[in-house]
C-alpha positions, -999 to 999 in steps of 0.1 A, spaced: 932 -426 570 896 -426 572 895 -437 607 922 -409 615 902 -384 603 872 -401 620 892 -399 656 904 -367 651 869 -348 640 853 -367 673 878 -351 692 873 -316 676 833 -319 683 836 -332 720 860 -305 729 844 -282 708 808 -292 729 829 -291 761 841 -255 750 801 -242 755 789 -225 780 746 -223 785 725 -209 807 687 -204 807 660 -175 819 625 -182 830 612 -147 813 576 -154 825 596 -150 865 616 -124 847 583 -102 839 566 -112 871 591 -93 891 590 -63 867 568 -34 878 562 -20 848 552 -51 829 524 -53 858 509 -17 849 515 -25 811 494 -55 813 469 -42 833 465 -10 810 463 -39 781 441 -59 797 417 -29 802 418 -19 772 411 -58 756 379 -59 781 367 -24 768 370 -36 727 358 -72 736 327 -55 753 321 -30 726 325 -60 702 304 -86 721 274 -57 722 275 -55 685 270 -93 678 241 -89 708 223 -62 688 231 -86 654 215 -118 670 182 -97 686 174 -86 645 182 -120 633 160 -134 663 128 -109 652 131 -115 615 135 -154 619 104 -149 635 86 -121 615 95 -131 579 74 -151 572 43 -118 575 67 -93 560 66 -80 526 94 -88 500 110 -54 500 108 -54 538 126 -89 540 153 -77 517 156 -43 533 162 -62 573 187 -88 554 212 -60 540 205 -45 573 213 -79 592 248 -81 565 255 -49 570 257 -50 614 276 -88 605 302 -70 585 304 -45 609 310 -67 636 335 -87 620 354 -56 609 352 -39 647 367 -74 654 393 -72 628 405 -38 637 406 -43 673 424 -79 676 434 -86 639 470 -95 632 479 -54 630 450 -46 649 449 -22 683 457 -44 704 488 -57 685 500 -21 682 493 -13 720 511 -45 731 541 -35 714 539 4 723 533 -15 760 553 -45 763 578 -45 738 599 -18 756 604 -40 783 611 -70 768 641 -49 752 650 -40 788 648 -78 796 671 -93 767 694 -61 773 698 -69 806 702 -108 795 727 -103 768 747 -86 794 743 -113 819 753 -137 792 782 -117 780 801 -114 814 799 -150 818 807 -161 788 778 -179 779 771 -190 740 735 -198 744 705 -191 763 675 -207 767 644 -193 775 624 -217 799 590 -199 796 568 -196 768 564 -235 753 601 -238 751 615 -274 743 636 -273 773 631 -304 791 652 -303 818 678 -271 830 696 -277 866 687 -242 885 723 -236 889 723 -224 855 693 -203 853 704 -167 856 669 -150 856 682 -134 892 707 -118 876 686 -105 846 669 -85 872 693 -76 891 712 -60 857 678 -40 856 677 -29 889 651 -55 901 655 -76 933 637 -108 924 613 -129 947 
């Protein structure tokens, strides 16, 4: 009985296995052929430079007054030595919170990346769950992005027809 029932759930997971259909996307060639994701990132990008700037100036100004009291404190009175530390804290904390706001987990540049980007990777899995639909696939692999795909045959990477749902003729 036990072997029966051993034979016969084999069978069910083989054809069951056969039964799947896959197919994969490379969604880093996907976004590379997509004009908007070009201007998107570039308006990011711009916008990362300008904060990482603004951000790197601040922690110049800091480390010019740490550099003059390291090498003043020693002459300066006690008040004076406690009044340029809470100034010195004070420009840190700054720093650390201009940091914060700009690339912090909800930061700017978290909520421009998704008022960017996000948009069009909706277009892109739209576009892919179509793909996937009219061929019947049951999974799809992304190739891009660390992925633990180790090996996909190109005859099953539909990122050509991802763009061409959108509209895009690929490279």
């Amino acid at each position: 009985m036990k072997k029966m029932l051993f034979v016969l759930l084999v069978m069910f997971g083989t054809s069951f296995a056969f039964g799947q259909k896959y197919g994969y996307i490379d969604s880093d060639y996907i976004m590379a052929n997509v004009p908007e994701y070009a201007e998107a990132k570039e308006k990011l990008d711009k916008l990362a430079e300008r904060w990482t700037k603004e951000i790197e100036e601040r922690y110049e100004v800091l480390k010019v007054k740490k550099d003059n009291f390291a090498r003043e404190e020693v002459l300066l009175p006690e008040e004076e030595k406690l009044k340029r530390k809470e100034e010195i804290e004070r420009l840190e904390s700054e720093a650390m919170q201009m940091q914060k706001l700009r690339f912090g987990v909800s930061g700017d540049y978290f909520q421009k990346r998704q008022e960017l980007i996000k948009p069009i990777q909706d277009k892109v899995f739209d576009a892919m769950q179509k793909v996937s639909s009219k061929r019947n696939y049951s999974f799809v692999f992304d190739k891009a992005n660390q992925s633990n795909l180790v090996y996909a045959d190109s005859k099953f990477d539909i990122s050509d027809e991802v763009l061409k749902e959108m509209g895009i003729t690929g490279k």
